[in-house]
Structure formats: C-alpha cells, structure tokens
C-alpha positions as CSV (number, residue, x, y, z in Angstrom):
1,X,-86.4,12.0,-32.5
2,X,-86.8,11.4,-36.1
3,X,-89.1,8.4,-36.6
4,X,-87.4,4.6,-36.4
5,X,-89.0,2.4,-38.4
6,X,-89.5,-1.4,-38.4
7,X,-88.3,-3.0,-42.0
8,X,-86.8,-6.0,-42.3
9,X,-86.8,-7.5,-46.1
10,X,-84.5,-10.1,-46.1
11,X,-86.5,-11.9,-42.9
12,X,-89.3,-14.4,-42.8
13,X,-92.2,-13.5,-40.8
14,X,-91.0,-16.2,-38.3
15,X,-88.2,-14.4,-37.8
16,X,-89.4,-10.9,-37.4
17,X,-91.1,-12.7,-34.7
18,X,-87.9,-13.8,-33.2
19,X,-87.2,-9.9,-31.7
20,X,-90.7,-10.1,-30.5
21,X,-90.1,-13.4,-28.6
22,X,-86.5,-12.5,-27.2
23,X,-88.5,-9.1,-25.7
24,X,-91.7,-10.6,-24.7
25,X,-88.9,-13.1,-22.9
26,X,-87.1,-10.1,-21.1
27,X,-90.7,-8.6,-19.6
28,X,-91.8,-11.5,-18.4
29,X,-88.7,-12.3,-16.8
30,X,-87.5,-8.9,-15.5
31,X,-88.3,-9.7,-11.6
32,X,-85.8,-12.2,-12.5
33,X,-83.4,-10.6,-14.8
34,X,-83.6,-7.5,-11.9
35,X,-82.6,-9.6,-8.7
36,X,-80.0,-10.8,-10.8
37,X,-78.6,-7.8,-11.5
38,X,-78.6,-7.0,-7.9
39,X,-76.4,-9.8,-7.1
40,X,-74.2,-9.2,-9.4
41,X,-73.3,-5.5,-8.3
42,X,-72.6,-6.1,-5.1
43,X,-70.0,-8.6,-6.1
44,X,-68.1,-6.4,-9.1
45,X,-68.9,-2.9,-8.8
46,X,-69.9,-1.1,-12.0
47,X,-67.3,1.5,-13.2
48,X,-68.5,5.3,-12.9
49,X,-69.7,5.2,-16.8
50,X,-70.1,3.0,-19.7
51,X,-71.3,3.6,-22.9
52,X,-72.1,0.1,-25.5
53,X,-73.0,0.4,-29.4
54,X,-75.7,-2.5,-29.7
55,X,-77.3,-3.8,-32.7
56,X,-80.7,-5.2,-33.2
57,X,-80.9,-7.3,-36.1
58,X,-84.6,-9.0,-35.6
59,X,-83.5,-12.0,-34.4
60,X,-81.0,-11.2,-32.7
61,X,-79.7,-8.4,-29.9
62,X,-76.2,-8.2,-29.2
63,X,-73.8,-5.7,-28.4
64,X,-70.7,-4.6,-30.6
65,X,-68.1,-2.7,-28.8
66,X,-68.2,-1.4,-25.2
67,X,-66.7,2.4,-24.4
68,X,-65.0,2.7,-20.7
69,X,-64.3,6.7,-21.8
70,X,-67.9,7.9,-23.2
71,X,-68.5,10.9,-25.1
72,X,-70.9,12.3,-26.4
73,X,-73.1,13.2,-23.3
74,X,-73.7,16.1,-25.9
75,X,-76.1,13.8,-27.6
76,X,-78.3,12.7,-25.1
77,X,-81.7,13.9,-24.6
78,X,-81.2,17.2,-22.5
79,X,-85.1,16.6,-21.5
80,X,-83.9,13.7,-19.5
81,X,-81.5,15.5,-17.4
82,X,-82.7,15.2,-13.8
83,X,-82.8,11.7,-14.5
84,X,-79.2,11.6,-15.5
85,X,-78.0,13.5,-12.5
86,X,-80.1,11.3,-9.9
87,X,-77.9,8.6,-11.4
88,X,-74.4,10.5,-10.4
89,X,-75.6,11.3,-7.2
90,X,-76.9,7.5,-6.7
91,X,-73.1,6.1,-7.8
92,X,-71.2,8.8,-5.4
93,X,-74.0,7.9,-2.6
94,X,-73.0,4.3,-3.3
95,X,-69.2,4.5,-4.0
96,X,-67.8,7.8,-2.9
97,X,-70.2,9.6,0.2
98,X,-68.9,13.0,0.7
99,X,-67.0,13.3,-2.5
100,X,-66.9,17.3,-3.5
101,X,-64.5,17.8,-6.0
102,X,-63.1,16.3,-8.6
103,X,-60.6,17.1,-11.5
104,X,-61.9,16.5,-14.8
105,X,-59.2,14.9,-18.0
106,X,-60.6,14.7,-21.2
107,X,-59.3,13.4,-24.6
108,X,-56.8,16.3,-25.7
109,X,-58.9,16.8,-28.8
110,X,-59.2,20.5,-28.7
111,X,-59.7,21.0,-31.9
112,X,-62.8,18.8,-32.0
113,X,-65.4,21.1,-30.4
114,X,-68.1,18.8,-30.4
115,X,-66.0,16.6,-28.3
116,X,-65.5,19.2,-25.9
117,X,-69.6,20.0,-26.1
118,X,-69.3,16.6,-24.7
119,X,-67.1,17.1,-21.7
120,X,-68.8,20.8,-21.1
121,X,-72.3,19.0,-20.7
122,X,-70.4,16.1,-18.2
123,X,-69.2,18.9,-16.4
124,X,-72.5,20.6,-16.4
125,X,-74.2,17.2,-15.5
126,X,-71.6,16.3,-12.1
127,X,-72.1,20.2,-10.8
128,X,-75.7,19.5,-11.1
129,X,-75.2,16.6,-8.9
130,X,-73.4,18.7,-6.3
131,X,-69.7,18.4,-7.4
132,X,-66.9,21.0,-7.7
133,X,-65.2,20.2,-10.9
134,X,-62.0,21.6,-12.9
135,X,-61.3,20.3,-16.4
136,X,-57.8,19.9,-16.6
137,X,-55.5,19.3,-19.9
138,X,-52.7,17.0,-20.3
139,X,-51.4,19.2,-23.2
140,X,-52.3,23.0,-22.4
141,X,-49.4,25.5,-20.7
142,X,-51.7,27.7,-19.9
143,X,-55.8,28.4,-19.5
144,X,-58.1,28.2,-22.0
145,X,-61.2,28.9,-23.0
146,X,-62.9,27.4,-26.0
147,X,-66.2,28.8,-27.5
148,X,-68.3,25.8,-28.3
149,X,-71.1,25.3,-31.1
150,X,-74.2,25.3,-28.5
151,X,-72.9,29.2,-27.8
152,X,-71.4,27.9,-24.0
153,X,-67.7,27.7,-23.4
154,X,-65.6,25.3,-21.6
155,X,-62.7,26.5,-20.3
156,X,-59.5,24.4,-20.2
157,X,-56.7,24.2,-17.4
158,X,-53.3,23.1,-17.0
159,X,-52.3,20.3,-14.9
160,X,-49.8,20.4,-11.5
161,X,-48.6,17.8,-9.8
162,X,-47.1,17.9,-6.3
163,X,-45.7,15.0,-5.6
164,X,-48.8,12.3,-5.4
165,X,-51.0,14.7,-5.8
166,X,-52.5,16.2,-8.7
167,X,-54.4,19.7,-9.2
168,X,-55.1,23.2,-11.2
169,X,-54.0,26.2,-9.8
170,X,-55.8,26.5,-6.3
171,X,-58.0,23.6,-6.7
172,X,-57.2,20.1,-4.9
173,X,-58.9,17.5,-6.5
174,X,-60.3,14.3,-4.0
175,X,-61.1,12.2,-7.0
176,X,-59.4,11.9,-11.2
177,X,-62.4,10.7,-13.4
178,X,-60.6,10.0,-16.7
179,X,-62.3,10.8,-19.9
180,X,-59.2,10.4,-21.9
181,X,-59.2,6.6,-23.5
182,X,-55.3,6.4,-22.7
183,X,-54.4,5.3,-26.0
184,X,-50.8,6.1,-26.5
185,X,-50.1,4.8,-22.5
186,X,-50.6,6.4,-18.9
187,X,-48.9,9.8,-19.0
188,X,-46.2,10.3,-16.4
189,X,-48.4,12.6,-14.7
190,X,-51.1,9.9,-13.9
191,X,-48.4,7.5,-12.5
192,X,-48.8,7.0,-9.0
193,X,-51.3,9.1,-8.1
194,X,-53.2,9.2,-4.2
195,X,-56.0,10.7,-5.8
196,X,-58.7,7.5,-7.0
197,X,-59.0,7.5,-10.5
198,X,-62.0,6.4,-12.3
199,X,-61.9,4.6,-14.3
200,X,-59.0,2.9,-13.6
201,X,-55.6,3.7,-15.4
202,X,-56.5,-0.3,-16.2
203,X,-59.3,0.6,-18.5
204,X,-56.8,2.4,-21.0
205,X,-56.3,1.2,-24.5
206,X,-52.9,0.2,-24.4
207,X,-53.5,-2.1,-21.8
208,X,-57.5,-3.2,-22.4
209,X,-58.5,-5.4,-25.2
210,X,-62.0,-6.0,-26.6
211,X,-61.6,-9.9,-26.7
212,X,-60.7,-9.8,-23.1
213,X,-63.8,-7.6,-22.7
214,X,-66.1,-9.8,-24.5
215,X,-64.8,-13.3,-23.0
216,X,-65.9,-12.0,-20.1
217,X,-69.4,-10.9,-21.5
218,X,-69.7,-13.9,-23.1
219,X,-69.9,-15.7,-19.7
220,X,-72.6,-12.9,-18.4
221,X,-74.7,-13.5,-21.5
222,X,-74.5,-17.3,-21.0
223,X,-75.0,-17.0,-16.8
224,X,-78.1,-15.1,-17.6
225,X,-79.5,-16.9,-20.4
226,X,-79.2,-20.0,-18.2
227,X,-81.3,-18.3,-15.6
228,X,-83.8,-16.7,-17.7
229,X,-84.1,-19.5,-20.5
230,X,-82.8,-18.9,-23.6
231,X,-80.1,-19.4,-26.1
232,X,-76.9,-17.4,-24.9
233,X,-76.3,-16.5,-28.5
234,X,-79.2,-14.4,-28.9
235,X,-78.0,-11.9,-27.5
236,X,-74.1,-12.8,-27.4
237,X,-71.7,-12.4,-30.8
238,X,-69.2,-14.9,-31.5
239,X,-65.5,-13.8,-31.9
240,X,-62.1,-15.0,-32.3
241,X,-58.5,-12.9,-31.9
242,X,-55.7,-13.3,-34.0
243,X,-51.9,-11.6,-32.6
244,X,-48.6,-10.9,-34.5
245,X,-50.9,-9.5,-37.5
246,X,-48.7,-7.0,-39.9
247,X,-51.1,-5.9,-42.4
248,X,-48.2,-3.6,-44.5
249,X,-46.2,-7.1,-44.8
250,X,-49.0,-9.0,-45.1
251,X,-47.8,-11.3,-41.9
252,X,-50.2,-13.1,-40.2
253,X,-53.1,-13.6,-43.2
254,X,-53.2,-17.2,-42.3
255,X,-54.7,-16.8,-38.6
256,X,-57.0,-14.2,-39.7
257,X,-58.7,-16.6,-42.7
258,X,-58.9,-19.3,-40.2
259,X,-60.1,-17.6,-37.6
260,X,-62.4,-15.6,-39.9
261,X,-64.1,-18.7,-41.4
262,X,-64.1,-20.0,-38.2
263,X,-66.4,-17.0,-36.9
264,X,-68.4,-17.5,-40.3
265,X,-69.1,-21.2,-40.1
266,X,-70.4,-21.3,-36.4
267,X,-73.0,-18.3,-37.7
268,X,-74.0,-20.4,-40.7
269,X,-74.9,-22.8,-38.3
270,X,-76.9,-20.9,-36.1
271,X,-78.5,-19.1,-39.0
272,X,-79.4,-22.7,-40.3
273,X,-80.6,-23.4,-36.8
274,X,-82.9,-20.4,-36.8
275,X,-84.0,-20.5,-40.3
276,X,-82.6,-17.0,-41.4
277,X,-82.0,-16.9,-45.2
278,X,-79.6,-13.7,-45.1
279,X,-75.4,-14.4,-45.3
280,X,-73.2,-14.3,-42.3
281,X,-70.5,-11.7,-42.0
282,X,-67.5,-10.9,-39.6
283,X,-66.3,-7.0,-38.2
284,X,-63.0,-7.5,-38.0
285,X,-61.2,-4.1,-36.5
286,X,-58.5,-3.5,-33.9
287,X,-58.5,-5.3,-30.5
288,X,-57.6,-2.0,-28.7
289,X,-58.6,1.1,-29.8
290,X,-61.9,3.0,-30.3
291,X,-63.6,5.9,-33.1
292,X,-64.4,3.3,-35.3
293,X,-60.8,3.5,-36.9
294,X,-59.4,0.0,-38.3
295,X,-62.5,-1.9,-39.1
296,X,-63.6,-3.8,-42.0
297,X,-66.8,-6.0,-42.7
298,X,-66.2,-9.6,-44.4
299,X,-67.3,-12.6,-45.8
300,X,-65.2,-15.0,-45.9
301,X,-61.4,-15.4,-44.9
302,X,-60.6,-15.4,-48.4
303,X,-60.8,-11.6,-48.8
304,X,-57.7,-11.4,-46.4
305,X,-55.3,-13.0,-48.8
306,X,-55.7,-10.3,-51.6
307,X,-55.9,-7.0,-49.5
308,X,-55.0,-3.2,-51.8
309,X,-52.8,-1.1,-50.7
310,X,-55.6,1.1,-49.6
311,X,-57.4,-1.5,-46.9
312,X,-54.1,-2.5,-45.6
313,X,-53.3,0.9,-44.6
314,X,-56.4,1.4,-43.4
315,X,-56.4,-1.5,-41.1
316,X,-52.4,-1.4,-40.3
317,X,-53.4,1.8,-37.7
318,X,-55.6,2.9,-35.0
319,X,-56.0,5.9,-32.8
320,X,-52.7,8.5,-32.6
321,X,-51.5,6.6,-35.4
322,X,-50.7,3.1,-33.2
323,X,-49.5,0.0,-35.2
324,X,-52.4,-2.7,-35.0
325,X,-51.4,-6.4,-34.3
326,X,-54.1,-7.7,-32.2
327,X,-57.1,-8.2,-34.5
328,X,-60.7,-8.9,-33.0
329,X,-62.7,-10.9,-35.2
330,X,-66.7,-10.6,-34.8
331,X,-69.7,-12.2,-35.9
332,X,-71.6,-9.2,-37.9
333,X,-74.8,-8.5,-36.6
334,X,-77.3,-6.8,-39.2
335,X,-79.7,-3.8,-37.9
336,X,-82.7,-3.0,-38.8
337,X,-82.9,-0.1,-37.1
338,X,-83.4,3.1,-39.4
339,X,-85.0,6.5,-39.8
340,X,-87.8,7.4,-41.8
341,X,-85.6,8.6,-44.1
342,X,-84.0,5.4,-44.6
343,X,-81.1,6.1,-42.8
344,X,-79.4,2.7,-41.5
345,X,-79.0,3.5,-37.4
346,X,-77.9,1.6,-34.6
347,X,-78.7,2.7,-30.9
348,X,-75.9,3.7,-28.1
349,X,-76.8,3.1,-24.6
350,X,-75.3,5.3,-21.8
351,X,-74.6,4.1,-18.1
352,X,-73.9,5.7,-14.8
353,X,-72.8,3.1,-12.7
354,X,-75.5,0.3,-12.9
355,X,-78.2,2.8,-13.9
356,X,-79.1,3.2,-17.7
357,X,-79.1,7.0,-18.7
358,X,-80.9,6.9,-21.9
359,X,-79.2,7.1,-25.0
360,X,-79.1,7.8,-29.1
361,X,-79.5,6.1,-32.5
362,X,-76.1,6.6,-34.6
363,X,-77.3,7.2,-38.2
364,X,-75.2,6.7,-40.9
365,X,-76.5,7.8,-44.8
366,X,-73.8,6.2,-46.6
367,X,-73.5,2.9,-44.7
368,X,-75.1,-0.5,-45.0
369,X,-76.7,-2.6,-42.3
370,X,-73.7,-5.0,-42.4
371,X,-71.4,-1.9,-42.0
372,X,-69.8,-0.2,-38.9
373,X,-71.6,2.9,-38.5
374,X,-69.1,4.7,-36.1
375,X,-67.3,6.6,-39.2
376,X,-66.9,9.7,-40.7
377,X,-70.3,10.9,-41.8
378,X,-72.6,9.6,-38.8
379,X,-74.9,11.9,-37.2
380,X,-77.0,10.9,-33.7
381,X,-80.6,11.4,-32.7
382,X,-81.5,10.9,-29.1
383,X,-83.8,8.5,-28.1
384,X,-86.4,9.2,-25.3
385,X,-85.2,7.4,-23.0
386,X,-86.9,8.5,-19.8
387,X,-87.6,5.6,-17.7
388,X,-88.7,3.1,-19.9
389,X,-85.6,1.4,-19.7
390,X,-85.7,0.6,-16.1
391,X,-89.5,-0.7,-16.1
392,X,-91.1,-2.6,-18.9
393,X,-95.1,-2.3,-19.4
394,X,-96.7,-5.5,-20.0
395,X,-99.7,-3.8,-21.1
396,X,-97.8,-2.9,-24.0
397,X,-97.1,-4.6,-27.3
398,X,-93.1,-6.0,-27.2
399,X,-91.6,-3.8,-29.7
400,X,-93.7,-0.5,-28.0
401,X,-90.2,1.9,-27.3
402,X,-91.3,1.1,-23.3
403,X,-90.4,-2.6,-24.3
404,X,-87.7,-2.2,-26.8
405,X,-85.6,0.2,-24.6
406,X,-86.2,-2.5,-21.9
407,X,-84.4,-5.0,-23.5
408,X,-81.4,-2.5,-24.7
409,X,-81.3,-1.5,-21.2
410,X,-80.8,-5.3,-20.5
411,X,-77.9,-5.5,-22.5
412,X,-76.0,-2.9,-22.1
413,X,-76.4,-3.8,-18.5
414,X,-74.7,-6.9,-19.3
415,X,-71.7,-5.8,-20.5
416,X,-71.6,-3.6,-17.5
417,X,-71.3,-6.9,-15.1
418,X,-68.8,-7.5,-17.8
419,X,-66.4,-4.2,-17.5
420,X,-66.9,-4.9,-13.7
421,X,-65.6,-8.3,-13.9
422,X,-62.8,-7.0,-16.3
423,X,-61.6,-4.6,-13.1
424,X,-62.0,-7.2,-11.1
425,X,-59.3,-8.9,-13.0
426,X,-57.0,-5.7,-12.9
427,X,-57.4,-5.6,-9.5
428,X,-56.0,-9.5,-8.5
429,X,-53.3,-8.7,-11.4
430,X,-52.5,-5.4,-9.5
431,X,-52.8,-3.0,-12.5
432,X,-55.4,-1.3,-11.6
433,X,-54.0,1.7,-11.1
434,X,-51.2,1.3,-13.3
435,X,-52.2,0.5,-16.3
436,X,-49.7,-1.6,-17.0
C-alpha cells in the first residue's frame, strides 16, 4: 500500500485533535457500539454486500454515497482472501443454509475488462466458499469468453428463462445475486422470478434514491451517537433534495440555491461551533445513479443561476444516458487522506453482510480534497485490512491503522443498518422484488 499520510494545513491543532477524540471515542466504546450492532441485525438483515466511499476530513468521519452493486472486489487485498470468504460462508450460514448454486448478473459492461476482473474475482471468492456459480449476461446470444488483464478469463453466458425460473444451459440456479445496478429498470427477464434475488430488484437505481438512503442513515448515526455520546453530526452529512430539476432549460434553479445555501449555512454553523477556519461546500450530484457521473462541488447557491453549457450537460445525465431530475444536495466533507506522493485519496469499505471485508484508498492525481474522486482518472490501492477492523487495540495510539480502520469499519457498518432498514421499507411497500 503506498504510504497515507497525515496533513492537514488548513486545521488548528485543536482540530487535528478532533479525529483523534471521535476514534479514541469509538475504542472505548466498542463493547457498546458492538452489542448494538447485534441488536440491530437481528431486526433488519444486512443485504448480501455493500460497499460505502467515506471521507475523513479530521474532524469529521462521514460517509458519501453507499453502493448496493459493488465492484471492484478486483481491488481488494488478495492477501486477505480467507478472511473474505469466511464472511460468505458466515452470511449463507446465517441467511441461506444449504445454498449450492447460484447464477451470477453483472453490469453488461463487456467492454470494461477491469469490471469484469471484478466479477471474475466475486466468482472466484463464492466458489471458494463452496458455491457453484454461472455468470450469466443480460445482453450476450451466445457464450463468451473474455481474456482479462490479470492473464485469467471469465467466461460469459446467456440467460434462459422457463417460465419463473431462470438458468444457463444445464445449470438451475437456487439463488440470482445481482451485480448489475438496474439503472435503466428491471429487465423483463428478472420480473417475477421464484428464484431469491439478492439484492433485491428494490435496490435498483430507477427505483432507489440516495436521499431516501441517507434519511434513513441519518437516524442510525443519531440512534448511535445517542448511545455512545457524541454529536450525530460527526459522523453524519447534512443534505437536502430538490425534484422537477431540468438543468438543459434551466427549470428548477430556484430549489437547488435554496436548498444549497440551506445545506451551506447549517455547516457554517457547525464549523463555527467547532472552531474550523476552512469554507463549507456542498456535492450536489444525481439522487439515483452511481460512477461518479453528474456531480458537481459548490459554494454557494449562487453558482446555480449562471451554469455553461458545458456543466449543464454534464449534470442534465447519469448512467445509460438517463435524464436527471432528482438532485441530492450534500454537505462536502474535506479528506485528508493522501499518498506520499501527494495524491488526494479517500478510502472504500467493503461488506459481506454485517462483516467488514477490508477495503481500498481511491486516489485521484488531478482532484482536490473538496472534489469527488470517483472520476475518470482514479486509481485504488488496497488497504490492509486484515482484522483490524473488527477489533480495536487500546494499546495503540488512535490514528494507528488498527484504530483508524476501526472507526471506518464503524461507519460503513452504519450505513449497513441503514440499506437494511431501506429493505425493510421495500418489503412493507411490497417492491421488494419488483422494483417498482
């Protein structure tokens, strides 16, 4: 891993402290924080995977977007593996005893090979763990095999479906586990399906929305800063969502510079509260949709009245091309993270059900630390993981990597309780498996 580096210029010495205090908080709490945890999973089930992009900004530790599809498994430390497959088997043990095969869909990006380096080492990871597993194609007519950059290959089938059930040629499938965000809408294919699907058709982009995501983590963050003792928005961004927004026509610029300033004058306040001397920003970027497409960092709501041609186009689309009207609007959160080379970087945390796999930093040489780093351009170095991020050492100093992977462990687990909560929802609503 190349070398991560504290440096954090435009903070007080009281307020490098701050990161210190929030993780010296976490170890002493984690019998706490732990049994917490516990209760929470066995009301709301985690879904199979999760992956969150976090940001660590000194004083505070909050996380940025949530992924319901991960990729990138590619990018984890491969030294680690046993400890990732102990974490499959531990969530089929839990959720799905006696599970042998399942049928894998992945994004139908086949021209992105280091996506499918991805889905070959998930494959590689669930037959570790005992599985069966078929990687099936929404788009291919007929078997393929692709010849990836790590020298392996990952061959490619097409889909059959008989009625409810849905298969490769000679392989019956007992569970669907999605990797394919749903973007452009459930696929007449997946409709109706016997087969469980994981995660739910729900989860999909054209029906999920990051505000719904994070209302829901927003009430996590301030459950468990009640119980633990401290301020829920330490580790807890504010946002705001603005609908009906066409940025070609320029409809709609009045709720996004209210709700922007809005976002802005609530984080002056807590800056003022705090004593940190740098300037608030906002992320504002799509409400659905993921690969960092449609995002823009601001400073005040101003900036949306006089838009070029260039950053309205830019924002007016997501993923496949998909008009954006639903606007999330999110307190910035600054990073200090970054390589020895200078390198701004954030860190992404990966989950099996409720157990933390590990993760990477996502570096970024052209982008500031008030920037989304999820662009073209980034590049991802794995973080050793191992199991520091299950068990603190209080023999440690707080910011040791047994300590600071702790405390990302904690919150990516917390927007975990949220995604669970958010299927809980799809469930009463009965779109679970629908998606719509």
């Amino acid at each position: 891993m190349t070398e991560v580096i504290r440096d954090i210029p435009f903070l007080a010495t009281d307020r490098v402290e701050a990161l210190l205090d929030i993780e010296r908080h976490l170890i002493a709490e984690q019998s706490t924080i732990e049994r917490w945890f516990r209760g929470q999973w066995q009301r709301t089930p985690p879904p199979f995977y999760a992956s969150v992009d976090l940001r660590n900004a000194g004083f505070k530790l909050a996380p940025v977007d949530t992924n319901l599809f991960s990729a990138g498994f590619n990018n984890l430390n491969p030294e680690f593996s046993a400890l990732y497959v102990s974490a499959i088997q531990h969530y089929l043990n839990q959720y799905h005893p006696g599970l042998e095969r399942v049928l894998l869909i992945p994004e139908n990006h086949t021209r992105n090979l280091f996506y499918l380096e991805s889905v070959a080492r998930l494959r590689e990871l669930l037959e570790l763990a005992g599985l069966d597993v078929r990687v099936g194609s929404l788009i291919l007519e007929d078997r393929t095999v692709y010849d990836l950059p790590s020298g392996g290959q990952l061959l490619l089938e097409p889909l059959c479906r008989d009625d409810g059930r849905l298969s490769t040629t000679g392989f019956d499938a007992q569970v669907i586990l999605l990797n394919n965000d749903l973007s452009g809408g459930v696929p007449e294919i997946l409709a109706g399906l016997e087969q469980p699907i994981l995660p739910p058709l729900a989860a999909g982009w054209r029906n999920r929305r990051k505000s719904q995501h994070f209302t829901h983590y927003r009430a996590v963050a301030q459950e468990l800063a009640e119980v633990i003792g401290i301020d829920p928005w330490l580790i807890d961004p504010v946002f705001r969502r603005c609908q009906g927004i066409d940025f070609m026509r320029s409809e709609g610029r009045e709720c996004l510079v209210a709700n922007v300033d809005a976002v802005l004058e609530i984080t002056r306040e807590r800056y003022a509260h705090y004593g940190i001397r740098q300037r608030p920003f906002v992320i504002v970027k799509a409400d659905a949709g993921t690969y960092g497409m449609g995002v823009m960092t601001a400073y005040s709501g101003e900036e949306f009245l006089d838009l070029n041609r260039k950053e309205r186009t830019r924002m007016a689309k997501s993923k496949e091309g998909l008009p954006v009207s639903d606007v999330f609007i999110q307190e910035g959160v600054y990073t200090f993270e970054q390589t020895a080379q200078e390198a701004v970087a954030e860190p992404v945390v990966y989950m099996i059900g409720q157990q933390v796999l590990g993760g990477f930093y996502r570096v970024h040489t052209e982008r500031g630390r008030d920037e989304n780093l999820n662009a073209p351009g980034a590049h991802f170095e794995p973080m050793a993981f191992g199991q520091t991020c299950v068990v603190p050492c209080r023999k440690s100093p707080p910011d040791a990597p047994v300590n600071r992977y702790y405390a990302y462990g904690v919150i990516a687990r917390l927007t975990l309780v949220a995604a669970a909560r958010e299927m809980a929802d799809w469930r009463r609503q009965g779109t679970l498996e629908t998606g719509q």
